[in-house]
C-alpha positions as CSV (number, residue, x, y, z in Angstrom):
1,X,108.8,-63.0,-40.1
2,X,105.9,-62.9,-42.2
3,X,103.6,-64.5,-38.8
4,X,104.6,-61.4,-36.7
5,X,104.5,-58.7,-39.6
6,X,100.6,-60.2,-39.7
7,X,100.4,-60.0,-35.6
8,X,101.9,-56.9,-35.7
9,X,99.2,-55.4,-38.4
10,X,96.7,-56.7,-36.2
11,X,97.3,-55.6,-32.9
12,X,97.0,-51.8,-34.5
13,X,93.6,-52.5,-35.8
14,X,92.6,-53.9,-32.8
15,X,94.2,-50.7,-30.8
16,X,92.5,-48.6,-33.4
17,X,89.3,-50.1,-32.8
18,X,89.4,-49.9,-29.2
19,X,90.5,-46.0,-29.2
20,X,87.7,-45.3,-31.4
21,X,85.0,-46.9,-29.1
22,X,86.1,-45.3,-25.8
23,X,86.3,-41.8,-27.8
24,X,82.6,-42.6,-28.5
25,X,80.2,-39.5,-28.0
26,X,76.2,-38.8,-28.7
27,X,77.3,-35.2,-30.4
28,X,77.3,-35.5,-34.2
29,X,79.7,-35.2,-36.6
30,X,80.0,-31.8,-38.5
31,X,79.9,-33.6,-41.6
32,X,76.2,-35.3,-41.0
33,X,73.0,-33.0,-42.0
34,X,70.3,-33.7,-40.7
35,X,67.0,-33.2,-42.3
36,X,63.2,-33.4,-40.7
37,X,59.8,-34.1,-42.4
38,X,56.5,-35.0,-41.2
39,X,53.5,-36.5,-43.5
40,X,51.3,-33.4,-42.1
41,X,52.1,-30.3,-40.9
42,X,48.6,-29.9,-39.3
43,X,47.7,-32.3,-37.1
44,X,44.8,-33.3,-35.1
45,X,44.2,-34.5,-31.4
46,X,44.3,-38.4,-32.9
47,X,47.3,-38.0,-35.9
48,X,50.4,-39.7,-34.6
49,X,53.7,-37.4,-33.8
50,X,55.8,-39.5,-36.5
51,X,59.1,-37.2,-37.0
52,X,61.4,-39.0,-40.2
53,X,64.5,-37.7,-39.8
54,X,67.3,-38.1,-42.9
55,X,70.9,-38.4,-41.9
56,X,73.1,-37.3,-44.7
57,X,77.2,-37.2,-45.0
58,X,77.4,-34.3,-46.6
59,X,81.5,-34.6,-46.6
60,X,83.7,-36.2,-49.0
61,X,84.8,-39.1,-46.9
62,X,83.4,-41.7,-45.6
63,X,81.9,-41.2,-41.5
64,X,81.8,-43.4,-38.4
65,X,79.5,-42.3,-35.3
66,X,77.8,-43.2,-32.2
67,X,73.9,-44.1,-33.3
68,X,72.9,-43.2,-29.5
69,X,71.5,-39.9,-28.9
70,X,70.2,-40.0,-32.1
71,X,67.4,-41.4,-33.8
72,X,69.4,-44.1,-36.1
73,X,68.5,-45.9,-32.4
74,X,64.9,-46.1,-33.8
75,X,63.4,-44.4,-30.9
76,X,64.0,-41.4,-28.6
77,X,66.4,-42.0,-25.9
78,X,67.9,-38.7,-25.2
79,X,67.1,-35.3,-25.9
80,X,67.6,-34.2,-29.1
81,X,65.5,-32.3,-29.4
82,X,64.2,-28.7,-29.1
83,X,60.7,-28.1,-29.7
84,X,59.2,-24.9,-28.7
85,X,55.4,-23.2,-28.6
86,X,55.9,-19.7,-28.4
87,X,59.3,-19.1,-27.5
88,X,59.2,-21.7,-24.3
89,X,60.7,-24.5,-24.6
90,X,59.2,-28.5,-24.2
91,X,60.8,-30.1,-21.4
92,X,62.1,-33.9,-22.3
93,X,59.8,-36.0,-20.4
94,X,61.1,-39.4,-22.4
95,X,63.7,-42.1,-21.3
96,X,67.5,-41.7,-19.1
97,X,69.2,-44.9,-19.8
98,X,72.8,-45.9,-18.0
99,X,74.2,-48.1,-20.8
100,X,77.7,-49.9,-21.2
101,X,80.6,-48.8,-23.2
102,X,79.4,-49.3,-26.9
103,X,80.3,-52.0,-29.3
104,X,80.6,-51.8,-32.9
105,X,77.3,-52.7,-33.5
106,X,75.8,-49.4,-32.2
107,X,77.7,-47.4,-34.3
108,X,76.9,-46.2,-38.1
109,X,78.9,-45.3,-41.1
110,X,78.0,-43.6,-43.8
111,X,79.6,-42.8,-47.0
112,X,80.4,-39.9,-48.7
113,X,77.2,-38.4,-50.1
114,X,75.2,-41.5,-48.6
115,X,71.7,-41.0,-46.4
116,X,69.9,-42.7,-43.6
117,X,66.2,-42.0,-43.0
118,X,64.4,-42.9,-39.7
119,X,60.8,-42.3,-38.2
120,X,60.2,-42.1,-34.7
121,X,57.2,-41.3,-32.7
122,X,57.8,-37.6,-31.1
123,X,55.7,-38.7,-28.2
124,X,58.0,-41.0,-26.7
125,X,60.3,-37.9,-25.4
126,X,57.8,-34.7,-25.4
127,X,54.4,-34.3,-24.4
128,X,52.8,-31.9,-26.9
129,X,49.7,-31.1,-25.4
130,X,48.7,-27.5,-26.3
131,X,46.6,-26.4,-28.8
132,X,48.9,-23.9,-31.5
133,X,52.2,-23.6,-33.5
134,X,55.2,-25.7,-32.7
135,X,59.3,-25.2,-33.9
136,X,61.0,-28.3,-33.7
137,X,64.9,-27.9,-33.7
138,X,67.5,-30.7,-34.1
139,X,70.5,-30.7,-31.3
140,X,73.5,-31.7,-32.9
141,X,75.3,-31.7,-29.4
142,X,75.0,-32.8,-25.7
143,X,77.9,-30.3,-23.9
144,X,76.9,-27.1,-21.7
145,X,77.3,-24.9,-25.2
146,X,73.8,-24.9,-27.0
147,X,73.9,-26.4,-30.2
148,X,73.3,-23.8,-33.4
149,X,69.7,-24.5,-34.3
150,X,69.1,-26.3,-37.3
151,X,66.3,-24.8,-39.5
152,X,63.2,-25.4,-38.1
153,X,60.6,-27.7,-38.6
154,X,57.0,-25.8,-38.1
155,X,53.8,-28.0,-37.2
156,X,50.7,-27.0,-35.8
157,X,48.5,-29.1,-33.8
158,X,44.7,-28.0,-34.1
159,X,43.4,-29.2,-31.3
160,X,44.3,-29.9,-27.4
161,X,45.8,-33.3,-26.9
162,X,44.8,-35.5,-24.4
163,X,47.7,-36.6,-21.5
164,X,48.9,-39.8,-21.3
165,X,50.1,-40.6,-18.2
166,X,53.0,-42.8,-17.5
167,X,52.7,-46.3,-16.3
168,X,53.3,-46.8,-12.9
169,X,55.0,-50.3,-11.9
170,X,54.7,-51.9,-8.7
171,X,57.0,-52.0,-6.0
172,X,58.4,-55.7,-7.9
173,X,57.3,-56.2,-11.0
174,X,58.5,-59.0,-13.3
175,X,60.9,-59.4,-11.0
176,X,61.6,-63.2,-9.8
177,X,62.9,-64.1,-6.1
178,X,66.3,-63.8,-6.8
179,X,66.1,-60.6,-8.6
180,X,64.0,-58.7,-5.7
181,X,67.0,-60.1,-3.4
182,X,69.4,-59.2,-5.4
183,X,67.8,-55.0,-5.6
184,X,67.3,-55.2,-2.0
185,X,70.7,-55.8,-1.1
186,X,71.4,-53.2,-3.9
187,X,68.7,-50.5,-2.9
188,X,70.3,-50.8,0.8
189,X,74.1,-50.1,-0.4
190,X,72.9,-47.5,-2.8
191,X,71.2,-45.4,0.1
192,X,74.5,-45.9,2.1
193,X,76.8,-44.7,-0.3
194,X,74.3,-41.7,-1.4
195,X,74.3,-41.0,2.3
196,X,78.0,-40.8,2.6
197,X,78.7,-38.9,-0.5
198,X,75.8,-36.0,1.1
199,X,78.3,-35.9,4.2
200,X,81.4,-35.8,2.3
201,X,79.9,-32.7,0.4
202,X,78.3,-31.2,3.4
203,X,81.5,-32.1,6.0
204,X,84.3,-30.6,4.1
205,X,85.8,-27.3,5.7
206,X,85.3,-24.2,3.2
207,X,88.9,-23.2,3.3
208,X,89.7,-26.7,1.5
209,X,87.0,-27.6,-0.7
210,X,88.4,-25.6,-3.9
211,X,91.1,-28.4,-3.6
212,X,89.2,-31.2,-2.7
213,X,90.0,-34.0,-5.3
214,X,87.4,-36.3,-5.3
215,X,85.2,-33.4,-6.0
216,X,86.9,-31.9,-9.0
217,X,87.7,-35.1,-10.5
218,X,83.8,-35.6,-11.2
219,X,82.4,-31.8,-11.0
220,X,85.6,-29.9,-12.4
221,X,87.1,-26.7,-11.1
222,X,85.7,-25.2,-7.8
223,X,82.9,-23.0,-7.8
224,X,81.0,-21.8,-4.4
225,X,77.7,-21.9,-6.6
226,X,78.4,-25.0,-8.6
227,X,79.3,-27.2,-5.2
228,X,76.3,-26.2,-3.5
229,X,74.0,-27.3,-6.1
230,X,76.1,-30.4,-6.3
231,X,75.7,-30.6,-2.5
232,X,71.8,-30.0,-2.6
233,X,71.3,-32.7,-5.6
234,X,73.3,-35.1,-3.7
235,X,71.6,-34.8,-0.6
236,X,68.0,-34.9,-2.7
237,X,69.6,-38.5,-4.0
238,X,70.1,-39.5,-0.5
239,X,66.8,-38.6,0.8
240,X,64.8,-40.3,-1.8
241,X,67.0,-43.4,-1.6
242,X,66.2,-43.5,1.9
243,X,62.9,-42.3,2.3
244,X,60.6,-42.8,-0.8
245,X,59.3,-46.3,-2.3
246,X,61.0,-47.5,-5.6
247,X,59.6,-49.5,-8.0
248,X,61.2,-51.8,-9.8
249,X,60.2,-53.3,-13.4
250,X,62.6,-56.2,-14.2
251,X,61.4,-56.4,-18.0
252,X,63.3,-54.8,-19.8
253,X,62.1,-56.3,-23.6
254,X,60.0,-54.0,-26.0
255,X,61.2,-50.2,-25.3
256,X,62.4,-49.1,-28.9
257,X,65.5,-47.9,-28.8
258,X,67.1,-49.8,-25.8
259,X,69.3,-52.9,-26.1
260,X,68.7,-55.0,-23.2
261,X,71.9,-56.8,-23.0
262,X,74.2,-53.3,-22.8
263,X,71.8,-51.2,-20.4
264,X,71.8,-51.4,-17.1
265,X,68.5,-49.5,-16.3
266,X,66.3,-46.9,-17.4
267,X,64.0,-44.1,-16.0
268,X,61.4,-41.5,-16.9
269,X,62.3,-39.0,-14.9
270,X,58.4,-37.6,-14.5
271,X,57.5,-41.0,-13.5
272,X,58.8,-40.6,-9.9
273,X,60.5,-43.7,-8.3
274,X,60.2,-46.1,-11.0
275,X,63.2,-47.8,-13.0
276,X,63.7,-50.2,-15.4
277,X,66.5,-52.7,-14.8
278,X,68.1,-54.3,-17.5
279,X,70.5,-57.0,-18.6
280,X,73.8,-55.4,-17.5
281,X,72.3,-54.5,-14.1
282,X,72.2,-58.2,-13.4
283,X,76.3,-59.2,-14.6
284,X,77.0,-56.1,-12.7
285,X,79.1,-56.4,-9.4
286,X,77.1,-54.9,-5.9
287,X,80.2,-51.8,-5.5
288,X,82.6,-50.5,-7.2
289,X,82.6,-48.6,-10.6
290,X,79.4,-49.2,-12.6
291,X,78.0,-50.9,-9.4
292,X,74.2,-52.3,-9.0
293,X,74.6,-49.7,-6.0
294,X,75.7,-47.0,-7.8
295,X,73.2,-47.7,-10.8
296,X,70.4,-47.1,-8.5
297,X,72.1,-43.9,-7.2
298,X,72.4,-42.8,-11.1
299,X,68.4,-43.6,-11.9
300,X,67.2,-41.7,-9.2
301,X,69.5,-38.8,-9.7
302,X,67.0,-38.8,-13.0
303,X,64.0,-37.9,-11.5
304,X,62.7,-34.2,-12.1
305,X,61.7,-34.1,-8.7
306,X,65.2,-35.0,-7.4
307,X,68.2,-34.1,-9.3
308,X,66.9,-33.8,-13.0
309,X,70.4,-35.0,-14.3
310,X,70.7,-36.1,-17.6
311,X,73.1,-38.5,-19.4
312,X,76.2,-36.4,-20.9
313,X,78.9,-39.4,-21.1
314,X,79.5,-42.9,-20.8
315,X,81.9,-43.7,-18.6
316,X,84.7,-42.5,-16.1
317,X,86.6,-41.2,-18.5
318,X,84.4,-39.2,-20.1
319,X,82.9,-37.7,-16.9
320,X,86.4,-36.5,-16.4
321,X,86.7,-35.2,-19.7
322,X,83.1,-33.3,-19.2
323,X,84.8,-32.1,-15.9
324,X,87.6,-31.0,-16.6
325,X,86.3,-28.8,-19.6
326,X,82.6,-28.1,-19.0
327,X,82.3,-28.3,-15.1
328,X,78.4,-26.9,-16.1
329,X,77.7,-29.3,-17.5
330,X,79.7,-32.2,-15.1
331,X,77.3,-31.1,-12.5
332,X,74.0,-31.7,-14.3
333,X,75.8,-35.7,-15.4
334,X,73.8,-38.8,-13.6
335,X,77.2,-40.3,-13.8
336,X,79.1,-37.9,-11.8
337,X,76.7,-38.6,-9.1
338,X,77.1,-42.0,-10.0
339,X,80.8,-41.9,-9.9
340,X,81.6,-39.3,-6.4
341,X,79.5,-42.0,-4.5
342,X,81.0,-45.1,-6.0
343,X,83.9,-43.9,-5.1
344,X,85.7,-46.4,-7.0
345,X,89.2,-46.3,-7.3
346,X,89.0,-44.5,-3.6
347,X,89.9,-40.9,-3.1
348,X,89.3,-38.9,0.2
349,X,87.1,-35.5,1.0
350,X,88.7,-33.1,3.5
351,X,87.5,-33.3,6.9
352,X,87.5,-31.3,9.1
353,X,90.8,-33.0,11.0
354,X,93.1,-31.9,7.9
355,X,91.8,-27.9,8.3
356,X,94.8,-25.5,9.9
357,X,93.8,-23.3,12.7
358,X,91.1,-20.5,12.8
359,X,93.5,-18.0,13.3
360,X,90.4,-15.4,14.0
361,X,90.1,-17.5,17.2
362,X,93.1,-17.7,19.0
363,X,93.8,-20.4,22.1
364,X,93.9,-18.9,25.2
365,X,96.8,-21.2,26.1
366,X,99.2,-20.7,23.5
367,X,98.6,-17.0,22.9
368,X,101.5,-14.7,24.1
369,X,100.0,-13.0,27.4
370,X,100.4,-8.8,27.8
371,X,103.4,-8.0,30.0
372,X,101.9,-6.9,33.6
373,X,101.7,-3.9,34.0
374,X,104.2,-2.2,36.9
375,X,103.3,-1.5,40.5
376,X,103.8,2.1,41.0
377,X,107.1,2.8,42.2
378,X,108.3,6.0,44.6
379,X,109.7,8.7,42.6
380,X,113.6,8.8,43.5
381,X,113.9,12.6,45.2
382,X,111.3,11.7,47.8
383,X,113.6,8.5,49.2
384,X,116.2,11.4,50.6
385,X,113.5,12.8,52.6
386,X,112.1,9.9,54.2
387,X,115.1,8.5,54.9
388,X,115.4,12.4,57.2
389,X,112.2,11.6,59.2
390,X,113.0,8.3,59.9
391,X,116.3,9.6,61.6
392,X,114.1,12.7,63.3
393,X,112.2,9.8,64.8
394,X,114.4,8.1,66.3
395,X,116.0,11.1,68.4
């Protein structure tokens, strides 16, 4: 009795544990401040951007959270940020990364009262160029409502900063025999399922696509506005997967912040047309959910001059989560893009086979025909008299 009372005990931590990870999310809890210093708030053209940020539970129990989307990664690998010269607003210009589901080891607790400082290098995610003042804001959330500002952190840089421009990898790069066969085959199944997703979008009949399935299980609730833009990024994906170059860097050791052995690939999306592919890419299967195929599809989606998605949630059910409640949001998600061409398990668009009748256009051989109309007939007091004249003839 005692053996199953233990098994027993166990099986609901395990199931506990389990629920916690897939419930994972980048926001942060309301409990955790977060606090931003730099050693100078005047900096010159050559002072490093180092940002130490201080995450404090400011509640009276004990916290567990998510460290990505947050510095506690030790780098910048989303945007959480919101730095702004004058009012306008930095764009991110730093890293998309497709990762797995997390495991316990990228998650943090702190106690009650307890602190976690950090430094990382602002650089790595915003390219502050321009000479003059600068707020920087932390984002405590990821969803399509904008996070309350945190107080801001002024700096002023004194000087114009020089532009340091991105890398740009070969075609193969680090990338043995094997591997280059292996992204092949995975670049060509990518561009097919982009392809077919575009038509999907662009094939369905109006008069069914606010009940189309397979789109509002990754985009949400139907919107004439929302499904074109969905239509227009997907058909961007599908034209660069089948028309542009892609490089491909199969290193993927030394980018703080990034685990190799539970990413699948990175991008920065300014740096057109080149990924970073990563352990998980490799144990990943060619289709199907989380695909090699259908990572590709998800970098490019990345790229400003494509889609510009970003990363919102994890996994399938996440994006359906993000869908179902913040369908503004499930259309900017590298994932939903991801997940619509995957396809994976299958569901069907409307064609145009399944759409009733135009009734504005009737067939000519099923509409009812007017009655013809009557030959004119003699009126009934003139028969009397003819009938006369044919007698007076005949005498």
């Amino acid at each position: 009795m005692k053996i199953k009372k233990i098994l027993r005990i166990l099986a609901s931590v395990l199931l506990c544990s389990i629920l916690l990870i897939g419930q994972a999310s980048a926001d942060l809890p309301s409990q955790v401040s977060v606090g931003m210093a730099m050693p100078k708030s005047q900096l010159e053209a050559d002072d490093a951007l180092s940002l130490q940020l201080t995450y404090t539970n400011s509640g009276s129990e004990s916290v567990r959270f998510l460290k990505w989307g947050t510095g506690l990664e030790g780098g910048i690998t989303e945007n959480f940020l919101n730095i702004e010269i004058d009012g306008v607003r930095i764009p991110y210009s730093g890293i998309h990364a497709k990762r797995t589901a997390p495991q316990p080891q990228h998650f943090v607790t702190l106690l009650a009262g307890a602190s976690q400082t950090v430094t990382v290098d602002i650089s790595q995610g915003y390219k502050l160029t321009q000479k003059g003042v600068y707020e920087i804001f932390y984002e405590r959330s990821h969803g399509e409502a904008p996070s309350a500002k945190s107080q801001p952190l002024t700096i002023e840089l004194t000087e114009e900063r020089p532009i340091i421009l991105a890398k740009q990898p070969a075609i193969f790069e680090n990338c043995s025999a094997s591997q280059q066969s292996q992204i092949n085959q995975a670049l060509g199944q990518a561009a097919r399922i982009a392809g077919t997703a575009r038509n999907d979008l662009n094939n369905a009949p109006q008069s069914l696509r606010p009940n189309a399935r397979r789109y509002r299980e990754w985009f949400g609730q139907f919107d004439a506005g929302r499904y074109q833009t969905v239509t227009n990024r997907m058909t961007s994906i599908a034209s660069a997967l089948s028309n542009q170059r892609i490089g491909f860097d199969c290193d993927c050791t030394g980018q703080q912040g990034i685990d190799p052995n539970f990413t699948f690939a990175f991008v920065f999306p300014s740096d057109a047309f080149n990924m970073t592919l990563c352990g998980a890419f490799w144990r990943a299967r060619l289709l199907g959910t989380d695909s090699r195929s259908g990572t590709i599809v998800h970098e490019v989606s990345h790229f400003n001059i494509v889609a510009n998605t970003d990363d919102f949630r994890p996994n399938q059910q996440g994006i359906r989560q993000l869908a179902s409640s913040q369908p503004n949001s499930a259309i900017r998600a590298a994932n939903a893009y991801e997940y619509f061409a995957e396809n994976t398990p299958f569901l069907s668009m409307p064609s145009a086979a399944d759409a009733p009748p135009d009734e504005s256009e009737p067939d000519p051989e099923t509409e009812p025909q007017p009655e013809p109309e009557p030959e004119p007939s003699v009126p009934a007091f003139i028969v009397p008299m003819l009938d006369l004249l044919l007698l007076m003839g005949r005498s």
